[in-house]
N, C-alpha and C positions, 0 to 999 in steps of 0.2 A: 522379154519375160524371163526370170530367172528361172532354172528349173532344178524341182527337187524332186533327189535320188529318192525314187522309194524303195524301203527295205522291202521285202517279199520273203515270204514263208507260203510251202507248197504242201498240202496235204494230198497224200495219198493214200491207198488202202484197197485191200477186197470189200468188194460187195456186202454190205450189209456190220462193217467193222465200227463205225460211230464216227464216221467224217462229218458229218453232219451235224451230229448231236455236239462234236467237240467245238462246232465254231459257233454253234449255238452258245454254248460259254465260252466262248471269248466274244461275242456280241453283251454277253450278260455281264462280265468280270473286265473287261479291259480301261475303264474307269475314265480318265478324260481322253485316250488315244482315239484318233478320229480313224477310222477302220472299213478300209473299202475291200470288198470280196468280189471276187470271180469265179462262178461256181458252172463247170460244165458236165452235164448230165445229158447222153446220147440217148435216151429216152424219148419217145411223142410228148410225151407232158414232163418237163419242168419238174418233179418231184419234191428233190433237194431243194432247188431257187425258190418254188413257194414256200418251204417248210421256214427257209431263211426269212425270205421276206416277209413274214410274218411276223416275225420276231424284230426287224430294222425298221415299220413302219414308222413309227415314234422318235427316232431316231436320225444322228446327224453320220451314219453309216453308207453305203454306198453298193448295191448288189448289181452286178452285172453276171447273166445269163449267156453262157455258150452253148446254145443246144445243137444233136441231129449231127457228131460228128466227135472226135477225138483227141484232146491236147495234143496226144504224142505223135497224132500223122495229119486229120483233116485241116483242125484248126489252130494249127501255130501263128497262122499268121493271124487271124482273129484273135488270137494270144496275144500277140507281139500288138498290134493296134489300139488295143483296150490299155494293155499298161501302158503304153507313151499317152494316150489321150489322161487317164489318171493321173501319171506324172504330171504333164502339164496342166492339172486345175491345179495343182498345188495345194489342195483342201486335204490330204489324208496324210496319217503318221504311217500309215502303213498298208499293207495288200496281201491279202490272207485267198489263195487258190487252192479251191478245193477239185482236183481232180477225180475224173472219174471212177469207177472202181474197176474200170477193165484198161484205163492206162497206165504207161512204163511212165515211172519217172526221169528215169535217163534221156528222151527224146525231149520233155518239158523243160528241164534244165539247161540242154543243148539251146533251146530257142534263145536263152539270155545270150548266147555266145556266137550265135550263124547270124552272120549279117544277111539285112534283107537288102532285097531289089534297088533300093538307094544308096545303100552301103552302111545303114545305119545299123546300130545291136540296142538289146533291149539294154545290157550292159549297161548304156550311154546312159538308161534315165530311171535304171533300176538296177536295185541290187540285193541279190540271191545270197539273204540269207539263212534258213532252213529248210531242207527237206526232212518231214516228217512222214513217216508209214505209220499207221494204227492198222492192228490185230484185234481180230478179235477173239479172244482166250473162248469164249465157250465153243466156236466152232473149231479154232486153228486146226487141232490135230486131225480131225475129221478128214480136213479139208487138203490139209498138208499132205496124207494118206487115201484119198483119192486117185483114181484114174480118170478123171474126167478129163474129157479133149477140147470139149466144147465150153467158149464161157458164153453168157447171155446176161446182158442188161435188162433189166424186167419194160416190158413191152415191145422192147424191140431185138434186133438181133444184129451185132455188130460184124461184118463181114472180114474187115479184115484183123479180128481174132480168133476167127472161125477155128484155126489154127496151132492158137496157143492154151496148153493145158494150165487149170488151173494152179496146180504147181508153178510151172515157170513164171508165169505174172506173179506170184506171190513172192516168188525168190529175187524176181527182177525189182518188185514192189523195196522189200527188205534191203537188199546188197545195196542200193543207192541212198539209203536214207542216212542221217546221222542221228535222228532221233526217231524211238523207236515207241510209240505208246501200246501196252497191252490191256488194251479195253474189256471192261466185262470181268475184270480182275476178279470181283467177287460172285463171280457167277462158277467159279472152278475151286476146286478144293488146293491146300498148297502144294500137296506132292505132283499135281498136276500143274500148279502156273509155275514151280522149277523147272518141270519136265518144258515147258513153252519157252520157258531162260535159255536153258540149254541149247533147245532147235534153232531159236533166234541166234542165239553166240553162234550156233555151226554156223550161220549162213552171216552172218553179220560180226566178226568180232570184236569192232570198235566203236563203235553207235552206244548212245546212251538209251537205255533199256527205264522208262516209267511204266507203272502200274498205274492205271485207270480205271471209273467207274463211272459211267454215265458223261465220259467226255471229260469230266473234270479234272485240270492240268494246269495246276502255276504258272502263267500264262510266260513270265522270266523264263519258261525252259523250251518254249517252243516259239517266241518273237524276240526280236530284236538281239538273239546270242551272238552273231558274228561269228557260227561257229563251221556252216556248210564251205567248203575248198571243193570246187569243180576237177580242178586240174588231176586230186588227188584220188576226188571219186573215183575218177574214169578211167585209173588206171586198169585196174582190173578186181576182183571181191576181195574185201577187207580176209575172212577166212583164209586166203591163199598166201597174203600176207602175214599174217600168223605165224605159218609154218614156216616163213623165210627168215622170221622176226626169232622164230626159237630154236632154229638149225643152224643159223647163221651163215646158210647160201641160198644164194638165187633159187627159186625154183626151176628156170631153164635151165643151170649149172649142173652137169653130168655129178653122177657121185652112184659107184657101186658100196654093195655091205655086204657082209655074210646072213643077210638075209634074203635067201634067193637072187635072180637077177639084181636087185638095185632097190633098195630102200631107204627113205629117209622117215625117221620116228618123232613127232612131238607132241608133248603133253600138256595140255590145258588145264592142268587140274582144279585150278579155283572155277572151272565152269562144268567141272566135271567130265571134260571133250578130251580124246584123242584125236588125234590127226599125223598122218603119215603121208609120205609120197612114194609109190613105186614104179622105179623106175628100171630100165631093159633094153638089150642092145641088139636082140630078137625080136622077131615079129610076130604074133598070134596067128597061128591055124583058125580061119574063121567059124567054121563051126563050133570050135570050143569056145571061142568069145564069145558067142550068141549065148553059149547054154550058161557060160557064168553069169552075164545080163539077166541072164532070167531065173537066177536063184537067190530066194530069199536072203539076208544080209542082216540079221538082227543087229541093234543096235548102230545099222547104221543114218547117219543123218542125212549126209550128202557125197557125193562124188563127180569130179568131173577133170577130166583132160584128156589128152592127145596119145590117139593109139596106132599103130600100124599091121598092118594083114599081110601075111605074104603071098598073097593073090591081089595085091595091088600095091606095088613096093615104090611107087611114085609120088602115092598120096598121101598123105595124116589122114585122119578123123580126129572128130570131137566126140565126146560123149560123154552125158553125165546122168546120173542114174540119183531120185529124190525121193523117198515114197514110194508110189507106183511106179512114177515116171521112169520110163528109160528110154531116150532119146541121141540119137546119135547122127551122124551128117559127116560131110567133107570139111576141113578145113582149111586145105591150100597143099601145095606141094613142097615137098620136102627141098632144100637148100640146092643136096646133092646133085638133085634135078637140071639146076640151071648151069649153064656153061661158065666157066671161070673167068672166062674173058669179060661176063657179063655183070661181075660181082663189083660192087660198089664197097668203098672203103668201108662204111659199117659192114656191112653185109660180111667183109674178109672177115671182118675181127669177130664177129657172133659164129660165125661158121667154124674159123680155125679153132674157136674156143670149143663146139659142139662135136667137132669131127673126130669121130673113133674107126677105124676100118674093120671090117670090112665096107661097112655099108654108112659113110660122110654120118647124118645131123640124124639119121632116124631113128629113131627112139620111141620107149614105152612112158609115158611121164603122166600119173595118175594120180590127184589126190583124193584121200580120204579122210571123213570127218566124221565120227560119232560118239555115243556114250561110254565113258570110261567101262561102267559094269556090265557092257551087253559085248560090245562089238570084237570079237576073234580076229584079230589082225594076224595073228598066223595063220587062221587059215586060209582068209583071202590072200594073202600073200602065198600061199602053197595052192591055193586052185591055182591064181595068174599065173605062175611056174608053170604051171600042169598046160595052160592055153598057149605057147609058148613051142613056137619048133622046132623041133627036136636037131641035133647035129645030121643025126642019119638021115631026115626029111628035108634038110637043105639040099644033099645031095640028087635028090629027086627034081622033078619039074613040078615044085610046089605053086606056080601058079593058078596050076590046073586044078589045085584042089577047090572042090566044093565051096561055096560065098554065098550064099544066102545074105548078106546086104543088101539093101539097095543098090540100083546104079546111080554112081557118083557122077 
């Protein structure tokens, strides 16, 4: 039996943003394309799949139900099963998965590419063509500005996102997509759906950006474009690339300015964004980290990178601050850390390229992204100066200062 590749397009989105409603028109609009869906909804009841199959009854369309579990951790492999068993009818032009509204895209995507227990990939009999995210405009900013910890699928309660704040699925939802739908477009006025342009550019800068209503979407801009590159997604968020794209270095690539410690400046002005990276050859006094985390930041959109404390000169952190959100963790240990004997030929060359003395690879490297007319980049640049230890506190047993951190 021959078998045919099917393209695939992957719809994702928050809760309640119009996944549903959108593939409801592409059941309505797709014209002679024979169109099989896979719709998982970790709910007790099916929801979404009745609302579909209601609409496919009449139809030479195709709905398959993943319930009671999550593209992006329980059921990959009931992912990966359904699309080969598709592929080999050889009856559809195409496969349209609508994910749930509490999963990451990046885990769904990965299944095309992790071979299973045979050695097989979905790759072999499918092919990832669109990740799409849909927003939805009248809630976004709400929701974007929220501190919520907790997400919850209506009926049930998904344990292992017990975890993740509203925020970061939204951001995790966005940074993976290449297509980007803002649903409900006419339910916000326009200074507010620019204001929604702009948030999306911070976190997305390369994704093509439609305005929607009711799901309705040229069906040409979100099937069969050819247009999703895994390899590229995954490198790391489109926004970070930005700032590499219009400094013209790396962002790992050390670079002081005479803006305090280390700054790098760029402007996005057709989307109205600034974006900077600061960077430092100091380590932060913890308690004054804490307090700049927890001060207001107008006009800021996002932030996120790699800091060091000097009451723990071993280790990096991560942290990135969205909205309410401000979240931060370990990230691995510093280069300087490991034994030279133990350096592997890349490893020399990133390292000798990082290494400033006194203290090898450590460093402050931080980007920021928001509104050209709100956001005081001098003066975050002049608090993180200020968080920063002093010449005369090196000489101390700065260890022992104060850390309110978590334990790493």
């Amino acid at each position: 039996m021959s078998l045919h590749k099917i393209p695939v397009t992957v719809l994702s989105g928050f809760l309640g943003s119009g996944k549903t409603t959108t593939i409801n028109h592409i059941i309505e609009t797709k014209r002679a394309q024979r169109v099989a869906i896979i719709v998982n909804d970790i709910a007790e009841v099916n929801i979404d799949g009745k609302q579909i199959g209601d609409k496919i009854l009449e139809t030479e369309e195709k709905l398959v139900e993943l319930e009671n579990g999550c593209l992006c951790c329980t059921l990959r492999g009931d992912l990966f099963d359904e699309t080969l068993a598709l592929a080999l009818e050889g009856k559809y032009d195409y496969l349209i998965i609508e994910a749930s509204g509490v999963s990451e895209p990046l885990p769904i995507a990965a299944t095309f590419t992790f071979p299973m227990d045979d050695g097989k990939s979905l790759k072999d009999v499918a092919h990832l063509d669109t990740m799409v995210t849909v927003v939805d405009a009248f809630n976004f900013i709400d929701q974007y500005e929220s501190d919520e910890m907790e997400i919850q699928e209506p009926k049930t309660r998904l344990q292992t996102h017990d975890q993740t704040s509203v925020v970061e699925l939204m951001i995790d939802q966005l940074e993976f997509a290449n297509v980007i739908l803002v649903n409900k477009a006419g339910l916000v006025s326009p200074e507010i759906l620019d204001k929604i342009h702009q948030m999306v550019r911070a976190i997305n800068a390369e994704a093509k950006i439609i305005d929607t209503n009711h799901g309705k979407v040229d069906l040409a801009e979100i099937m069969n474009t050819n247009s999703f590159d895994f390899d590229r997604a995954q490198e790391y968020p489109t926004w970070v690339k930005e700032v590499e794209r219009e400094t013209g270095r790396s962002i790992d690539a050390d670079t002081t300015h005479s803006h305090g410690e280390g700054l790098v400046h760029s402007h996005s002005h057709e989307f109205g964004l600034t974006a900077f990276v600061y960077r430092a050859r100091k380590p932060f006094v913890p308690e004054r980290l804490i307090q700049f985390m927890g001060t207001p930041m107008p006009g800021l959109i996002r932030s996120k990178g790699y800091f060091w404390l000097c009451t723990r000169m071993d280790q990096a952190g991560n942290f990135q601050l969205a909205g309410k959100l401000v979240d931060y963790g370990v990230a691995g240990r510093w280069y300087s850390t490991i034994p030279e004997e133990e350096w592997t030929p890349d490893m020399r060359e990133f390292i000798e390229q990082e290494w400033v003395e006194p203290f090898g690879d450590r460093r402050q490297e931080i980007v920021f992204i928001g509104s050209d007319d709100e956001i005081d980049q001098a003066s975050i640049v002049k608090t993180l100066d200020a968080c920063l230890i002093t010449d005369a506190e090196l000489q101390q047993d700065y260890r022992k200062f104060p850390d309110r951190f978590p334990h790493w």
